[in-house]
C-alpha positions, -999 to +999 in steps of 0.1 A: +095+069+423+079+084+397+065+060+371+079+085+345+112+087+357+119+050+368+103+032+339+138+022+330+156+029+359+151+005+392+160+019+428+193+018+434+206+009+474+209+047+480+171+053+472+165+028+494+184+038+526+173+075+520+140+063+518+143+049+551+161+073+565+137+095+558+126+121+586+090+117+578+088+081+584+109+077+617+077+077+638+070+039+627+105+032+643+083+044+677+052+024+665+075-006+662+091-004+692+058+004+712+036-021+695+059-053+695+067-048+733+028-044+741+017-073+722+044-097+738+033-088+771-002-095+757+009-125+743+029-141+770-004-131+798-022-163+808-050-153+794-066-173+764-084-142+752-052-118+755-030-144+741-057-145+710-054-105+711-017-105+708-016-132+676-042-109+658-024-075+669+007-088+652-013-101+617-032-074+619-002-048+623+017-065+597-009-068+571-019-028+578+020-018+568+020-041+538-014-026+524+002+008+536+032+000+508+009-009+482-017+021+487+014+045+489+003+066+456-028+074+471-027+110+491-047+100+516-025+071+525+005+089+521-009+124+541-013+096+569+017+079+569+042+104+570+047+136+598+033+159+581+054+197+584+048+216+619+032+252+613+054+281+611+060+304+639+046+289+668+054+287+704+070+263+724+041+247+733+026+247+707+048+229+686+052+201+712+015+198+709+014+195+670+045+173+674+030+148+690-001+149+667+015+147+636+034+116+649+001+101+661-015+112+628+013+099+607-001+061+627-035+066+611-027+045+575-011+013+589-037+015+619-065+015+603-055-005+573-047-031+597-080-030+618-104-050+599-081-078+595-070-074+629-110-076+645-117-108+621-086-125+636-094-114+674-130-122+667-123-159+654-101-167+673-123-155+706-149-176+693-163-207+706-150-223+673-118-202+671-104-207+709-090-243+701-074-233+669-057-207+693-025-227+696-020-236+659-024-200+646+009-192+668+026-222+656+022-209+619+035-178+633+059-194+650+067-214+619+074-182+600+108-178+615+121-202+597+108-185+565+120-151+574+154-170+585+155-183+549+143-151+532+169-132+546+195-159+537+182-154+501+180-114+501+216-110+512+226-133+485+209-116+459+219-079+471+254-090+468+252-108+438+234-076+424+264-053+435+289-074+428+274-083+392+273-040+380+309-045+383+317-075+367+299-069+337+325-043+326+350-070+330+355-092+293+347-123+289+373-140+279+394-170+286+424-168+312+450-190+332+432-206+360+448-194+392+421-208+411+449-224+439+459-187+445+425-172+452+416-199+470+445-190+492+437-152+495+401-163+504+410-187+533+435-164+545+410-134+549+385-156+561+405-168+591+418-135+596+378-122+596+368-151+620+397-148+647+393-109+647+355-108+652+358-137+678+381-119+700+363-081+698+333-097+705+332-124+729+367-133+742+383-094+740+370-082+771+374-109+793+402-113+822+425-137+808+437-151+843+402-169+843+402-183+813+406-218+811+428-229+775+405-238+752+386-199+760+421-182+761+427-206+719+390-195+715+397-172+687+426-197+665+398-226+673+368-204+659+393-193+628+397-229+622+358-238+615+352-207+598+385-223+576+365-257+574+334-244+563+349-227+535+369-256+534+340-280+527+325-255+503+354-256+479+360-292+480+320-301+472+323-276+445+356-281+429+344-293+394+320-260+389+347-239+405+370-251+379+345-240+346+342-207+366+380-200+366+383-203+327+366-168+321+384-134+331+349-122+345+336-148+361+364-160+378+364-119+394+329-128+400+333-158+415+356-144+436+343-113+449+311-126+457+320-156+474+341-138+496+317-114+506+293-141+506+314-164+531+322-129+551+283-128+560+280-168+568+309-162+594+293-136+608+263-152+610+278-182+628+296-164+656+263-147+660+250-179+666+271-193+686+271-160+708+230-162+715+235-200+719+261-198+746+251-168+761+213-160+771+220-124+784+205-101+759+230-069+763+227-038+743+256-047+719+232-078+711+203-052+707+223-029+682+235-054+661+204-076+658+186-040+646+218-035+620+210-071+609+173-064+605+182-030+586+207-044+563+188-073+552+156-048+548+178-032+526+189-063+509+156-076+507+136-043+489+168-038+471+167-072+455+129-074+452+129-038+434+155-045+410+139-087+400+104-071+401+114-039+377+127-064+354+093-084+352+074-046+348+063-052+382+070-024+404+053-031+439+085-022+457+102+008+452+121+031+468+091+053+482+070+021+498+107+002+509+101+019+547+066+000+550+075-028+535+104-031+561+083-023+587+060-052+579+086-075+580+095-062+612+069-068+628+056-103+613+094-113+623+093-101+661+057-116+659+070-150+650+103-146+675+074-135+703+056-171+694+086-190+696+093-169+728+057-185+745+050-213+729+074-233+747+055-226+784+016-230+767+024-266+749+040-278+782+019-261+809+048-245+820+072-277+824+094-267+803+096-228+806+096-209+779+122-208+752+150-179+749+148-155+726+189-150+723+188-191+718+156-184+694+175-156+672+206-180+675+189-205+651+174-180+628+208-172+625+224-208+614+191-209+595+203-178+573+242-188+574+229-223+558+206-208+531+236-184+517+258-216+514+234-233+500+226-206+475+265-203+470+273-237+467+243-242+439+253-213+417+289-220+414+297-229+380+268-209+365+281-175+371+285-173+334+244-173+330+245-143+355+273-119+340+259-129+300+219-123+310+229-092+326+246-078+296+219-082+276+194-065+299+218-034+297+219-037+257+180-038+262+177-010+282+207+011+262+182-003+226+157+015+243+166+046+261+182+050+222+143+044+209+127+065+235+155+101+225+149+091+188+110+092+194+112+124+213+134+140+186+114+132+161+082+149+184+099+178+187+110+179+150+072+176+139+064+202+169+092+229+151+071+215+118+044+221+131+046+258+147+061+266+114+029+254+089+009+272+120+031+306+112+026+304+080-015+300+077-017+322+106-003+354+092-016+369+060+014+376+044+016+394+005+032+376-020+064+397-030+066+425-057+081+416-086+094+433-120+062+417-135+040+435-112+052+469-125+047+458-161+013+450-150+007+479-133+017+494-166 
């Protein structure tokens, strides 16, 4: 984005997808996929100096997309990080050839950005100083699960509160009948509903009911119930704060729109969980929907970091750098899943195997369903500060887009001014004839 056309105007979610939808960047999505399988394999070897390799290979990679982002209005960076156009009217051949070079030349960017920090890892850590340290470099990889976990807790929260705040703001603010028993009601009901549903598609749908036992055949009332305690809990821990919130028109919408949709993602999240815990078969349902998941809260996260940062005059993420940013996160995540993954076998000597990565992804999972109650729980009964500080930024930006069309009308009025003045002292125009003239001439 254009620094002259989004001074005022963050990316909005479609800038975002598009950008990642993007043609030109698809390539990394083969990077990606190449580079985090290699480097596990690497990783999990029994080699000290490989398992070094694969640590640095994931720093390195992540650290050569993030520079990639914030280099992305230089040419040079962008030429070689996007496929470039195949030439016109070529053969067959030919243009498999240059497809395959301009998506190995599209690599060039995040590569080599991310060598030199990648060869001072691998080189320290091959060292005779750097070999013992070996183990607790992939535990603070390791350890970054749990922020990522958190992160995307917090990104989801704020995406939604973002969407659901452009439509509140339009609602008035002013007082109303609490009916806060009533909307409690709706919001248990379709959270039930939500729970039961998703259980049954996705783990008890397809089974043969004959071998069921009872408590798998009541799996989806029983899972409908805790997702109904949860939000249970919730309501009665905040009932004070939920109360203040009720007394406005808009915040009570607020309040309500995005806790549901709030409490819609925690119950996901949950039978997510309890799907990886239970189960340590990694199918390609599993595969699809952990990549939604990684999408959506890449969306969520550039989104939300793009529209906070705009407001501060910061604009490191934008829509044009949201793909690289993404793709760093994806690979620091499946770097710090890939630890997790190892770590297990190496700290035991191979007594206790090495942990699963369904179980693994199962507890970044309750990690990110506690962060958005958390973040739920703590802003109920402050929703006003939100819908009230968000008004004002759109008076702010209305005061000056209003400042910035009275400025360029009064440029172009001094230009029209100005042309004219030029007119005038340009062309040597007579004075007029008059009846005084004639006398004169007389």
């Amino acid at each position: 984005m254009d620094d002259s056309e989004g001074t005022h105007t963050p990316p909005t979610v479609s800038d975002v997808i598009r950008n990642l939808l993007d043609p030109t960047t698809l390539p990394h999505v083969i990077l990606l996929g190449i580079s985090g399988l290699a480097l596990f394999l690497v990783s999990n070897s029994e080699s000290d100096t490989l398992f070094a390799i694969g640590i640095a290979g994931y720093l390195g990679l992540a650290c050569g997309y993030a520079l990639t982002a914030w280099m992305q209005e230089m040419e040079v960076v962008h030429r070689f990080s996007h496929f470039q156009p195949l030439p016109p009217e070529t053969s067959v051949a030919e243009k498999i050839f240059f497809f395959c070079i301009r998506i190995v030349s599209s690599w060039i960017a995040p590569l080599l950005l991310g060598l030199i920090p990648f060869a001072m890892v691998a080189m320290f850590l091959s060292s005779d100083s750097g070999q013992d340290q070996v183990i607790y470099w992939a535990m603070g990889m390791a350890g970054l699960f749990v922020v990522w976990s958190l992160a995307q807790g917090r990104a989801l929260a704020t995406s939604l509160r973002i969407f659901v705040e452009g439509r509140a703001v339009r609602i008035a603010s002013i007082e109303r009948n609490s009916r806060r028993l009533t909307s409690t009601t709706i919001h248990m009901g379709i959270i039930g509903a939500f729970a039961t549903v998703m259980y049954w598609l996705l783990v008890s749908g397809a089974k043969d009911t004959s071998e069921m036992s009872i408590v798998e055949k009541m799996g989806p009332i029983l899972f409908g119930l805790v997702a109904i305690g949860v939000q249970s809990l919730l309501f009665w821990y905040t009932t004070e704060r939920r109360v203040k919130d009720s007394k406005r028109k808009d915040t009570a919408a607020f309040g309500f729109s995005w806790g549901l949709f709030m409490q819609l993602f925690v119950t996901w999240h949950l039978l997510s969980a309890y799907r990886r815990i239970v189960n340590e078969q990694w199918a390609i349902l599993e595969t699809i929907e952990e990549f939604v998941l990684m999408v959506v809260t890449v969306v969520a996260a550039i989104w939300s970091l793009a529209n906070g940062t705009h407001q501060r005059g910061f604009k490191l993420f934008n829509d044009k750098n949201a793909v690289f940013w993404g793709l760093s996160f994806g690979v620091a995540y499946s770097g710090s899943i890939a630890m997790i993954s190892v770590l297990g076998s190496r700290l035991t000597d191979g007594a206790l195997g090495t942990i699963g990565m369904s179980a693994t992804i199962g507890i970044g999972h309750i990690i990110t369903a506690g962060t958005m109650m958390w973040i739920h729980a703590w802003r109920i009964g402050q929703l006003d500060q939100w819908l009230d500080s968000a008004r004002e930024e759109i008076e702010d930006d209305e005061e000056e887009l209003d400042d910035e069309l009275a400025e360029e009308n009064l440029e172009q009025d001094g230009d029209e001014t100005a042309d004219v003045e030029i007119l005038d002292e340009d062309l040597d125009i007579p004075d007029p004839i008059t009846e005084d003239d004639f006398f004169d001439l007389d």
